[in-house]
Every structure is written in structure tokens, then in C-alpha cells.
N, C-alpha and C positions, 0 to 999 in steps of 0.2 A: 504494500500500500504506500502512497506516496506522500512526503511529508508536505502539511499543508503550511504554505506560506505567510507571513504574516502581512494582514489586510489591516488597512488603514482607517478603513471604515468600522471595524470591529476593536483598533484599538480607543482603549479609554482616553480622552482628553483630559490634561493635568492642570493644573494653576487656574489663574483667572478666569482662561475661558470655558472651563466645566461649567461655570455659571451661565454662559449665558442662553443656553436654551431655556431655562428657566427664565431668566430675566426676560428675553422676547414675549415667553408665554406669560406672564406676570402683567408686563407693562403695554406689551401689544403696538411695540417697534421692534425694527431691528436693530442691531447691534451697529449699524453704519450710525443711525439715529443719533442715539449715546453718543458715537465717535465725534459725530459733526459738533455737537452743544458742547461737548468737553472744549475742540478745538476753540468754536468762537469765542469760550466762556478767556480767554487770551492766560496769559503765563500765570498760574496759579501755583502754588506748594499742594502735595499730596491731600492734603485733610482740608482745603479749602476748595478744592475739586470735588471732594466726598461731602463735604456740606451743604456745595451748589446743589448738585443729585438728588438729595435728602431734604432740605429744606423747597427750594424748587420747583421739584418733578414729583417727591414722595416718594424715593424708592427707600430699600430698607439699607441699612450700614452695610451688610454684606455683600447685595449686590452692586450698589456703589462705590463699594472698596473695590470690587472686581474687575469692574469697569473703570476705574480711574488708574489699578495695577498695570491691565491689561493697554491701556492709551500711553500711559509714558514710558512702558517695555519697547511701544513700535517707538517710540519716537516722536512722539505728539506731530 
């Protein structure tokens, strides 16, 4: 039998972006969404990026955190 190779689609997603299939389903955007409001919100520190999100929009601190981890990893 032949070994079966490892699929990309099957494997699990790590870090921030675990979250965001949730977060879409939650908030009912996509994940560009989030990107864009981060980018316009212009140069902010970590936790003033997660307060925008949260005070703002209403999302909860963890997917927030997720989403503010996952935008300054690309490179804002």
C-alpha cells in the first residue's frame, strides 16, 4: 500500500490564523475586511490595534489579538 502524502488541506492551521474561520463566521467578513480597517486605522502599537477591534467593531480580545498578531506578522 502506498504511503499517503501529506495534504495541505488536511493539515491543521497554527497561530493566529486558526482563528479566523471563526472570526468570519462570528463577525460575517472576511478576513481581507479586518486587514483593510487595521491598515487604514494608520501606525498603531499592538494593544491599541486590539482596542480599535474591540471597542469599535465588538469583537472579543481573542479574536482581535488574532487578527492584529496575524496583520503585523505580514507586515502591515
Amino acid at each position: 500500500m502506498p504511503e499517503s502524502s501529506t495534504n495541505a488541506s488536511t493539515t491543521p492551521v497554527k497561530g493566529p490564523a486558526s482563528y479566523f474561520p471563526s472570526i468570519e463566521a462570528r463577525y460575517g467578513q472576511p478576513i481581507s475586511h479586518w486587514m483593510d480597517l487595521l491598515r487604514a486605522a494608520g501606525a498603531l502599537k499592538h494593544m491599541e490595534y486590539v482596542a480599535l477591534l474591540k471597542t469599535d467593531h465588538g469583537l472579543g480580545h481573542g479574536h482581535a489579538n488574532a487578527l492584529v498578531a496575524a496583520y503585523l506578522a505580514r507586515g502591515k
